[in-house]
C-alpha positions in Angstrom: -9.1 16.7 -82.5 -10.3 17.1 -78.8 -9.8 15.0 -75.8 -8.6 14.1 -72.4 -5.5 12.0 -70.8 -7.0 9.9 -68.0 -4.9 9.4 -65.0 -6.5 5.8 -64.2 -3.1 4.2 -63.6 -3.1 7.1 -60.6 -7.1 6.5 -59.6 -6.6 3.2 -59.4 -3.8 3.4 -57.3 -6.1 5.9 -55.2 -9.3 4.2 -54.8 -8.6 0.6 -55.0 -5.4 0.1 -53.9 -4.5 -1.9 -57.7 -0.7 -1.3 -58.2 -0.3 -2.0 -61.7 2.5 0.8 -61.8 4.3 2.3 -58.9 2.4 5.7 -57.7 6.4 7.4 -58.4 6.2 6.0 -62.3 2.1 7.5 -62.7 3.1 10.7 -61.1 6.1 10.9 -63.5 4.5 9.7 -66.6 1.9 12.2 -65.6 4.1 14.5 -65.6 6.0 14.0 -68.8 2.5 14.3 -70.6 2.4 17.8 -69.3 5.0 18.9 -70.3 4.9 17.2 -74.1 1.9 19.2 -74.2 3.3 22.6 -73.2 6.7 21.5 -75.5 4.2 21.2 -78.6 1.8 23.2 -78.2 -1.0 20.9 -78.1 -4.2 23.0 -77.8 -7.6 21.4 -78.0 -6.3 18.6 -75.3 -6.6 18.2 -71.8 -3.4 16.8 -70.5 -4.8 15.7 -67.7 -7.8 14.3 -65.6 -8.5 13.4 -62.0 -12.5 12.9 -61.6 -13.5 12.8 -57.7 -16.8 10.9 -59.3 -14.6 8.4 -61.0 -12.2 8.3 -57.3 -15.7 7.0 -56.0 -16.6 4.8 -58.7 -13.6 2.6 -58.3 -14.6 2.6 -54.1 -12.5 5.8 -52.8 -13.3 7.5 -49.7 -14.5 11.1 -49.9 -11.2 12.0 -48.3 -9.1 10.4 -51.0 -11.8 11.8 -53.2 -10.8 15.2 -52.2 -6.9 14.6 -52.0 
């Protein structure tokens, strides 16, 4: 199995100013897949992904994009 963790609670956060979950609680839960991944070994899994194009899809700035 391949795939990738999308940090859209985080984007959206970001880009469009939504605040479904506090910025604190993404970063953490963010964090915590991380490091379940190094924990277990996952291989074949990105544990993470921030995509500028997706930043300004959901309306970010190109400085937010770049942040």
């Amino acid at each position: 199995m391949r795939g990738t963790v999308q940090a859209d609670i985080l984007k959206e956060d970001q880009a469009q100013n939504t605040c479904i979950f506090s910025t604190e609680f993404s970063l953490r839960l963010m964090g915590d897949v991380q490091q379940y991944f190094i924990d277990h070994g996952v291989r074949n899994f990105y544990s993470v992904s921030i995509s500028g194009y997706h930043m300004a899809e959901a309306g970010a700035n190109p400085i937010s994009q770049l942040a």
